[in-house]
C-alpha positions as CSV (number, residue, x, y, z in Angstrom):
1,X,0.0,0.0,0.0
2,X,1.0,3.6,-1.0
3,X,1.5,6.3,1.6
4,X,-1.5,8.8,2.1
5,X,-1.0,12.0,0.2
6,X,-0.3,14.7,3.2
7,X,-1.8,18.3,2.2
8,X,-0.5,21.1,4.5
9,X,-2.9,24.1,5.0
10,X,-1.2,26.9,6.4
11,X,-3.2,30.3,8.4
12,X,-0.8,33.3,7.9
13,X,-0.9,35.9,10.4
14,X,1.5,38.9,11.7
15,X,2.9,37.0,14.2
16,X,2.8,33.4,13.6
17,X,1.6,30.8,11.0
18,X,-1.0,28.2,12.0
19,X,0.1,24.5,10.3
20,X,-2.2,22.0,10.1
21,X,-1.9,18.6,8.3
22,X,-4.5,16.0,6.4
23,X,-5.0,12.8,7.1
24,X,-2.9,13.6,10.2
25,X,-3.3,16.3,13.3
26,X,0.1,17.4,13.2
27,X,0.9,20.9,12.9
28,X,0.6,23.9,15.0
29,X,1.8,27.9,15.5
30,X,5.2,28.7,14.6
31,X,6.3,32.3,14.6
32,X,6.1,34.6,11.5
33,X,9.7,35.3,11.5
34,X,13.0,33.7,9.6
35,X,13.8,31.4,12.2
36,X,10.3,30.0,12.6
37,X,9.8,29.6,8.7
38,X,13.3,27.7,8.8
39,X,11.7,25.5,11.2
40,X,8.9,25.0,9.2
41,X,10.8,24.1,6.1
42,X,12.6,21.5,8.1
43,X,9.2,20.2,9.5
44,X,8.3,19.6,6.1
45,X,11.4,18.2,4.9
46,X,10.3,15.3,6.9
47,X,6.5,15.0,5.8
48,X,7.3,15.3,2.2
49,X,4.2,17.3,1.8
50,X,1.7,16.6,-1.6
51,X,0.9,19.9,-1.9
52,X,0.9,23.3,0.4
53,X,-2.3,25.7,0.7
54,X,-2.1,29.1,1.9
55,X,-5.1,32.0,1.5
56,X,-4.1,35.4,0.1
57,X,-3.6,37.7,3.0
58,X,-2.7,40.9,1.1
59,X,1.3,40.1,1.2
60,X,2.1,38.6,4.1
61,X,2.1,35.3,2.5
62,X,4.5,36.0,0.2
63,X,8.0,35.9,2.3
64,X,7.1,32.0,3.7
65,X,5.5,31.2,0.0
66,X,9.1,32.5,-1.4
67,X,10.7,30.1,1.1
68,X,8.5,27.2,0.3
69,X,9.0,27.7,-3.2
70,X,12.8,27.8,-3.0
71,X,12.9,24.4,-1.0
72,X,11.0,22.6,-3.7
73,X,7.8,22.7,-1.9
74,X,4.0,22.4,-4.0
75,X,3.0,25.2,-3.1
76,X,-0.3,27.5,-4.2
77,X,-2.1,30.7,-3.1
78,X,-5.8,30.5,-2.9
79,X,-8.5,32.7,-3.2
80,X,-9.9,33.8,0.1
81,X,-13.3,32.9,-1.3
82,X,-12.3,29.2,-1.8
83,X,-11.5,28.5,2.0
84,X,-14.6,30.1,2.9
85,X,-16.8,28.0,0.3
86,X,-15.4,24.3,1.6
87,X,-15.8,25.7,5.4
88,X,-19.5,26.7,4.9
89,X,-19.7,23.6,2.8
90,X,-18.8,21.5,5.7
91,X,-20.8,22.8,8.4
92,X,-17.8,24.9,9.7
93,X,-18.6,28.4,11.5
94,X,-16.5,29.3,14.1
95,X,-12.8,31.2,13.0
96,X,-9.3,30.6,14.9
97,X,-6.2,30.6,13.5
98,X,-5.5,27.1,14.0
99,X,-9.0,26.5,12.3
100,X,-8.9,28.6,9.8
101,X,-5.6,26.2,8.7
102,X,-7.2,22.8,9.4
103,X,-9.8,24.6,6.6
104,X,-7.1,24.8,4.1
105,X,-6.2,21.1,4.3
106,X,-9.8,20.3,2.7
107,X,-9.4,23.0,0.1
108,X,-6.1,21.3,-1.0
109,X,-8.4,17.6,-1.1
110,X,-11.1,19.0,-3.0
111,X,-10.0,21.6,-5.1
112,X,-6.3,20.4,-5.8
113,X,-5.1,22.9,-7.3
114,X,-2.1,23.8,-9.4
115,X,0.5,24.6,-8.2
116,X,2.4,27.5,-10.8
117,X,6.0,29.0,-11.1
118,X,5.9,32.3,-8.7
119,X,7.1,35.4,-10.1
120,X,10.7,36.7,-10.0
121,X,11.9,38.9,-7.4
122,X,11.8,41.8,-9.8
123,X,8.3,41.0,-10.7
124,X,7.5,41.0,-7.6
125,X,9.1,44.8,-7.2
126,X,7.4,45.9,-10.4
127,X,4.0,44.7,-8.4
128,X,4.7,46.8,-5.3
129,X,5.3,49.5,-7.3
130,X,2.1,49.5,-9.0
131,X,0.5,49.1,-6.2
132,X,2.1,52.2,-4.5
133,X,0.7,54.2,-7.5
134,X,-2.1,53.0,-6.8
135,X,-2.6,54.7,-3.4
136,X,-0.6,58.2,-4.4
137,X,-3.0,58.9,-7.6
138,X,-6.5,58.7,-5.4
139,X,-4.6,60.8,-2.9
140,X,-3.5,63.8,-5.8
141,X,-7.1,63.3,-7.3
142,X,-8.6,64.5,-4.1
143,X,-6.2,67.8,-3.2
144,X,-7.2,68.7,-7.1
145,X,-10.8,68.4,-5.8
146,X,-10.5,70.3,-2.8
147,X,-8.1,72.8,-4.8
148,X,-11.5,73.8,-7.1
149,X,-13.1,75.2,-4.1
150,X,-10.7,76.1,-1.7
151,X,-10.8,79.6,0.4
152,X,-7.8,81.9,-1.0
153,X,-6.1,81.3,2.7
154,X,-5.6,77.6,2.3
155,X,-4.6,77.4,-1.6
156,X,-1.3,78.0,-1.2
157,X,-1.1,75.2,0.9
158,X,-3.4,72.6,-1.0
159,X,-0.9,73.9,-4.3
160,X,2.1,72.9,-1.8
161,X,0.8,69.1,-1.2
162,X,-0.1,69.0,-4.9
163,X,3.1,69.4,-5.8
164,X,4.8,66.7,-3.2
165,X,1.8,64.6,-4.3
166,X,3.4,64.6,-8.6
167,X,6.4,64.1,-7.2
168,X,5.9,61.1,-5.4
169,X,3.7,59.6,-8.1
170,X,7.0,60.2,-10.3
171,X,9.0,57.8,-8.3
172,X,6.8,54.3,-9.4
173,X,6.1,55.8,-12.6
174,X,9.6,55.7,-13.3
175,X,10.8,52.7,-11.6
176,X,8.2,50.6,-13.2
177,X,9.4,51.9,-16.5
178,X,12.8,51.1,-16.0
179,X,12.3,48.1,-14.8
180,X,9.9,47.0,-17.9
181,X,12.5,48.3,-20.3
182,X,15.6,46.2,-18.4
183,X,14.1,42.4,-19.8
184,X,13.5,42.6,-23.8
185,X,10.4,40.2,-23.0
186,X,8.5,42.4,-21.3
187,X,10.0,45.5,-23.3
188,X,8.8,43.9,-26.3
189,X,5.5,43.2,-24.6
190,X,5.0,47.0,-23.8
191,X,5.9,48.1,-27.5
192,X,2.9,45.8,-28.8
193,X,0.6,46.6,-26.6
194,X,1.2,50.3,-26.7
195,X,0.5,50.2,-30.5
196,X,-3.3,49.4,-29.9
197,X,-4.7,52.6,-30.1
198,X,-6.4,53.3,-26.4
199,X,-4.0,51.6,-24.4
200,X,-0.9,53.9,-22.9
201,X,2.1,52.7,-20.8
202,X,0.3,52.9,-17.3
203,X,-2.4,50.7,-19.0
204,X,0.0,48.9,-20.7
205,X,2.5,48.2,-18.2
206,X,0.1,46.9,-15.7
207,X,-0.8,44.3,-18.3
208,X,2.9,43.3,-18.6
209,X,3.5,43.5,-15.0
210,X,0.1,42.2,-13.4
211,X,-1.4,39.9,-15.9
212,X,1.4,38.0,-17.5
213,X,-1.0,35.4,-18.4
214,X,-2.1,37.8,-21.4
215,X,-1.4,35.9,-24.6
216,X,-0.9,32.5,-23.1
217,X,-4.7,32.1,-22.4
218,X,-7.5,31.6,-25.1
219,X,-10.4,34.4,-24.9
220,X,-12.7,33.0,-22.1
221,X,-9.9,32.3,-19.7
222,X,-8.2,35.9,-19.6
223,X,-11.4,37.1,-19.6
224,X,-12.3,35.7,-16.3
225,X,-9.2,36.4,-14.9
226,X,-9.1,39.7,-15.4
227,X,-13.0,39.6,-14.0
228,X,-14.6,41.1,-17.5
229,X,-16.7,37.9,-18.4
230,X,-20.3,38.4,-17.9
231,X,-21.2,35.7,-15.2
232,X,-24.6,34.4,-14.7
233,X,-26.9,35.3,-12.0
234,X,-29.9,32.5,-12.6
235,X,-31.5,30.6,-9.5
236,X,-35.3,28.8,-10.4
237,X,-37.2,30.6,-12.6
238,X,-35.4,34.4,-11.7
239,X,-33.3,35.3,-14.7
240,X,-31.3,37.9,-13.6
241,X,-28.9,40.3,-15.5
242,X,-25.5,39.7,-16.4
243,X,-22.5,41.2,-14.1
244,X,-19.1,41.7,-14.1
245,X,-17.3,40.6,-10.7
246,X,-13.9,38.9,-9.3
247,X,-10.6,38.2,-11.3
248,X,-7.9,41.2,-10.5
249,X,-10.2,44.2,-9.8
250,X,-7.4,46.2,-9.8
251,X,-6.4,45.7,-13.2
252,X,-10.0,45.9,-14.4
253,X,-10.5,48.9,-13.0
254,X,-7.3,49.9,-15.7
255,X,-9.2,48.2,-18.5
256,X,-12.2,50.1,-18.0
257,X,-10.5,53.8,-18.3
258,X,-8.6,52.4,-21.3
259,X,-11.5,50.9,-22.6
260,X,-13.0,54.4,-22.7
261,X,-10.2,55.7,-24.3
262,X,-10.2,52.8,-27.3
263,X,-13.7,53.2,-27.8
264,X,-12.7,56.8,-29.3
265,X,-10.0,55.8,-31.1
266,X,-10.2,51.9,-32.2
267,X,-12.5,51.4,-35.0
268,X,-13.9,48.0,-34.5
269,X,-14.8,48.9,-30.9
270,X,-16.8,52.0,-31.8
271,X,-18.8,49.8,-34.2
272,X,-19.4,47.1,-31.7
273,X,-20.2,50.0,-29.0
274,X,-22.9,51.6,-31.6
275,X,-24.7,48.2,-32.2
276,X,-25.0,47.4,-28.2
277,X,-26.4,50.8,-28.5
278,X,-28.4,50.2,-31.3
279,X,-30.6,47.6,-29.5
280,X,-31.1,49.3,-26.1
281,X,-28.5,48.6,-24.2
282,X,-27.5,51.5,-21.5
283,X,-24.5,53.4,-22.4
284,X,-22.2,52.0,-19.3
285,X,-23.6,48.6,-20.1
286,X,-22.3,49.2,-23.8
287,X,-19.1,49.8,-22.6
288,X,-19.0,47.9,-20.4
289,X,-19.0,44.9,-23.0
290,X,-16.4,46.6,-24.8
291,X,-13.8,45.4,-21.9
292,X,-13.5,41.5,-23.1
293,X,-13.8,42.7,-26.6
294,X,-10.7,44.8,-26.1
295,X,-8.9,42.2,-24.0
296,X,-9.5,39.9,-27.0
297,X,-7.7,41.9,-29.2
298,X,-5.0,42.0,-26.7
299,X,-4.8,38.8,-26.2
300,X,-4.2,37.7,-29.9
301,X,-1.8,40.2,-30.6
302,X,0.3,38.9,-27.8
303,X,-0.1,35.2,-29.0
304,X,1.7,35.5,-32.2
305,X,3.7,38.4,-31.2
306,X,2.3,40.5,-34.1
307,X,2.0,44.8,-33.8
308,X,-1.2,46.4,-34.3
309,X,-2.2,47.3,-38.0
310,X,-4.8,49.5,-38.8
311,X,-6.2,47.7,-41.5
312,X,-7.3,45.0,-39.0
313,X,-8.9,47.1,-36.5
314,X,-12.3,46.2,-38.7
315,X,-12.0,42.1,-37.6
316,X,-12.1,43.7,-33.8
């Protein structure tokens, strides 16, 4: 008889990572810290582990997924949503820790999934980035807003933080391009994708950077990914209207300003705009179903590394 497969789930926290282990008990807290990961990984070393679960807990997963990867660990980052589902599924209510990583194990069981190459330390970098313009531009947005109105005795000041706000948002904008521009793949990426009319660098580098699944998937799957495929929302005899929801919300929320952009400039899109018009559909819904149209395109120029021509923009 053949060993049982042992799935590790594992609860990350601040200060310590809950392990727990199926079919076994084993497991437990060990701190969140270099020498408690090294403790781990030797723990493991011993159980030979079939695969290892952790949920996304907005980066603090990644220095102990980084570690598990680099010992030659199966390891995969799941979807909060997933360990929820199987817990509700299975009658479970109640959230520690140390259950919350007994959940995991189960998700490993009945999900299995894959586990895929992680991303390079500098992709990784380009990510953080992003992310950090991300929280300056809502910031300058909202001292523009207040600048519109402002009293005379506090517009100096507003004009002041402005300024530190543009200069800030310089900083990622820059490293992200120069970090883009040091590998000729994703240099090359950038240049194709920037020839699409409606798509600009900060569009088109948080393809490259975020979603560098684009051109490896067909239509439907990089559609769901990036969270632009209309999902059902049918129970019994209610037929409810299509939504956009999940994937990378982030990056969707790019899509959607350059989809407004494309939709001036890109013929096919304005044609396929005016005939969702033509039969009634609301203006945001409209353009709203531009957003997998335009990630199509994308998508198949990436695939056999082809530029944009104008003359195709018709077969959009």
């Amino acid at each position: 008889m053949s060993d049982p497969q042992v799935l590790v789930g594992i609860e990350v926290s601040k200060a310590q990572l809950d392990v727990a282990l199926r079919p076994t008990d084993g497991g437990g807290p060990v701190n969140h810290d270099e020498a408690g990961i090294a403790g781990l990984l030797e723990r493991l070393r011993t159980v030979q582990p079939t695969l290892v679960v952790l949920e996304a807990t907005g980066g603090l997963a990644v220095p102990v997924t980084g570690a598990l990867a680099a010992a030659g660990r199966p390891v995969v980052v799941v979807h909060p949503r997933q360990a929820r589902d199987v817990a509700q599924a299975t009658g479970r209510v109640a959230q520690t820790e140390a259950l919350d990583a007994r959940g995991l194990a189960p998700v490993a069981e009945a999900v299995r999934p894959t586990p895929r190459p992680l991303p390079a330390a500098q992709a990784h970098a380009v990510r953080a980035w992003l992310t950090r313009r991300r929280q300056v531009v809502p910031r300058r947005t909202a001292e523009r807003r207040r600048l519109q109105t402002a009293p005379q005795p506090i517009r100096a000041d507003i004009e002041a933080h402005l300024t530190w706000w543009t200069r800030r948002l310089a900083r990622p904008e820059d490293d992200v391009a120069a970090a883009i521009s040091s590998r000729p793949r994703w240099r090359a990426t950038d240049a194709r994708l920037q020839r699409t009319p409606g798509v600009g660098p900060s569009r088109s580098r948080t393809l490259v950077a975020a979603v560098p699944e684009v051109g490896g998937l067909n239509r439907q799957e990089v559609a769901a990914l990036m969270g632009v495929s209309p999902l059902n929302r049918d129970r019994g005899t209610w037929r409810g209207t299509r939504a956009v929801w999940g994937g990378r919300a982030h990056v969707r929320a790019v899509r959607s300003r350059s989809t407004w952009a494309a939709g001036r400039h890109h013929p096919g899109l304005t044609a396929f705009y005016a005939r969702r018009r033509a039969v009634g559909k609301a203006p945001k819904v409209a353009r709203t179903a531009c957003m997998p149209t335009l990630l199509t395109i994308l998508n198949a120029r990436l695939k056999p590394r082809t530029p944009w021509h104008e003359n195709d923009a018709t077969h959009a």
